[in-house]
Steps between C-alpha positions, in 0.01 A plus 500: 500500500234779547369661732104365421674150555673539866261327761525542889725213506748706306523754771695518807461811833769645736437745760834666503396792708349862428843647418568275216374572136315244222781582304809364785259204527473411162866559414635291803231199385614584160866448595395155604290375233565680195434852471261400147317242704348828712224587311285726771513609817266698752424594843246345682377489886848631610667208299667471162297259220737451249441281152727219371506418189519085608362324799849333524642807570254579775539195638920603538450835603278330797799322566770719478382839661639849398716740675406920506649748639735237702189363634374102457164528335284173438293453220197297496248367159196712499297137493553231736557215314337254781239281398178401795311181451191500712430125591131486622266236719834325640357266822759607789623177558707516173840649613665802305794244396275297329371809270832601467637163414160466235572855373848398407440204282309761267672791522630515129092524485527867719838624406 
């Protein structure tokens, strides 16, 4: 894949620290995905972005973790996947449950 393809979505950020380089970063994430599935990596804000090559793989790395220097880092996606549905004009004598409960039967509709 190239680099004009990767989306936010393919990216994941760790804030290991000032004393740690890109380069430790990318070489302990790449010792957990794949060293080919890094394709770049930056620093940003004090934090490490670093691009995946698959969302998958972001989505195990989130999981997983990596350790530097000795040192448990987390990783988080760059995105948050979380989707917000604004219900509007709701009378307050319908209960939350009941959205919920209506919000359910369609949710193949929202996911």
């Amino acid at each position: 894949m190239g680099l004009e393809r990767l989306t936010r979505r393919h990216a994941v950020k760790l804030s290991p620290g000032p004393n740690c380089t890109v380069e430790e970063c990318s070489l302990a994430v790449g010792a957990v995905v794949g060293h080919d599935g890094v394709k770049s990596a930056s620093r940003m804000n004090n934090a490490v972005v670093i691009f995946l090559d698959c969302v998958d793989k972001v989505d195990w790395i989130a999981e997983l973790g990596v350790v530097i220097h000795d040192s448990f880092i987390p990783v988080y996606p760059l995105v948050n996947p979380a989707k917000r549905i604004i219900i509007s004009n709701v009378p307050p004598f319908i209960r939350n449950e009941a959205l919920e409960r209506e919000l359910l039967r369609h949710e193949d509709r929202f996911s």
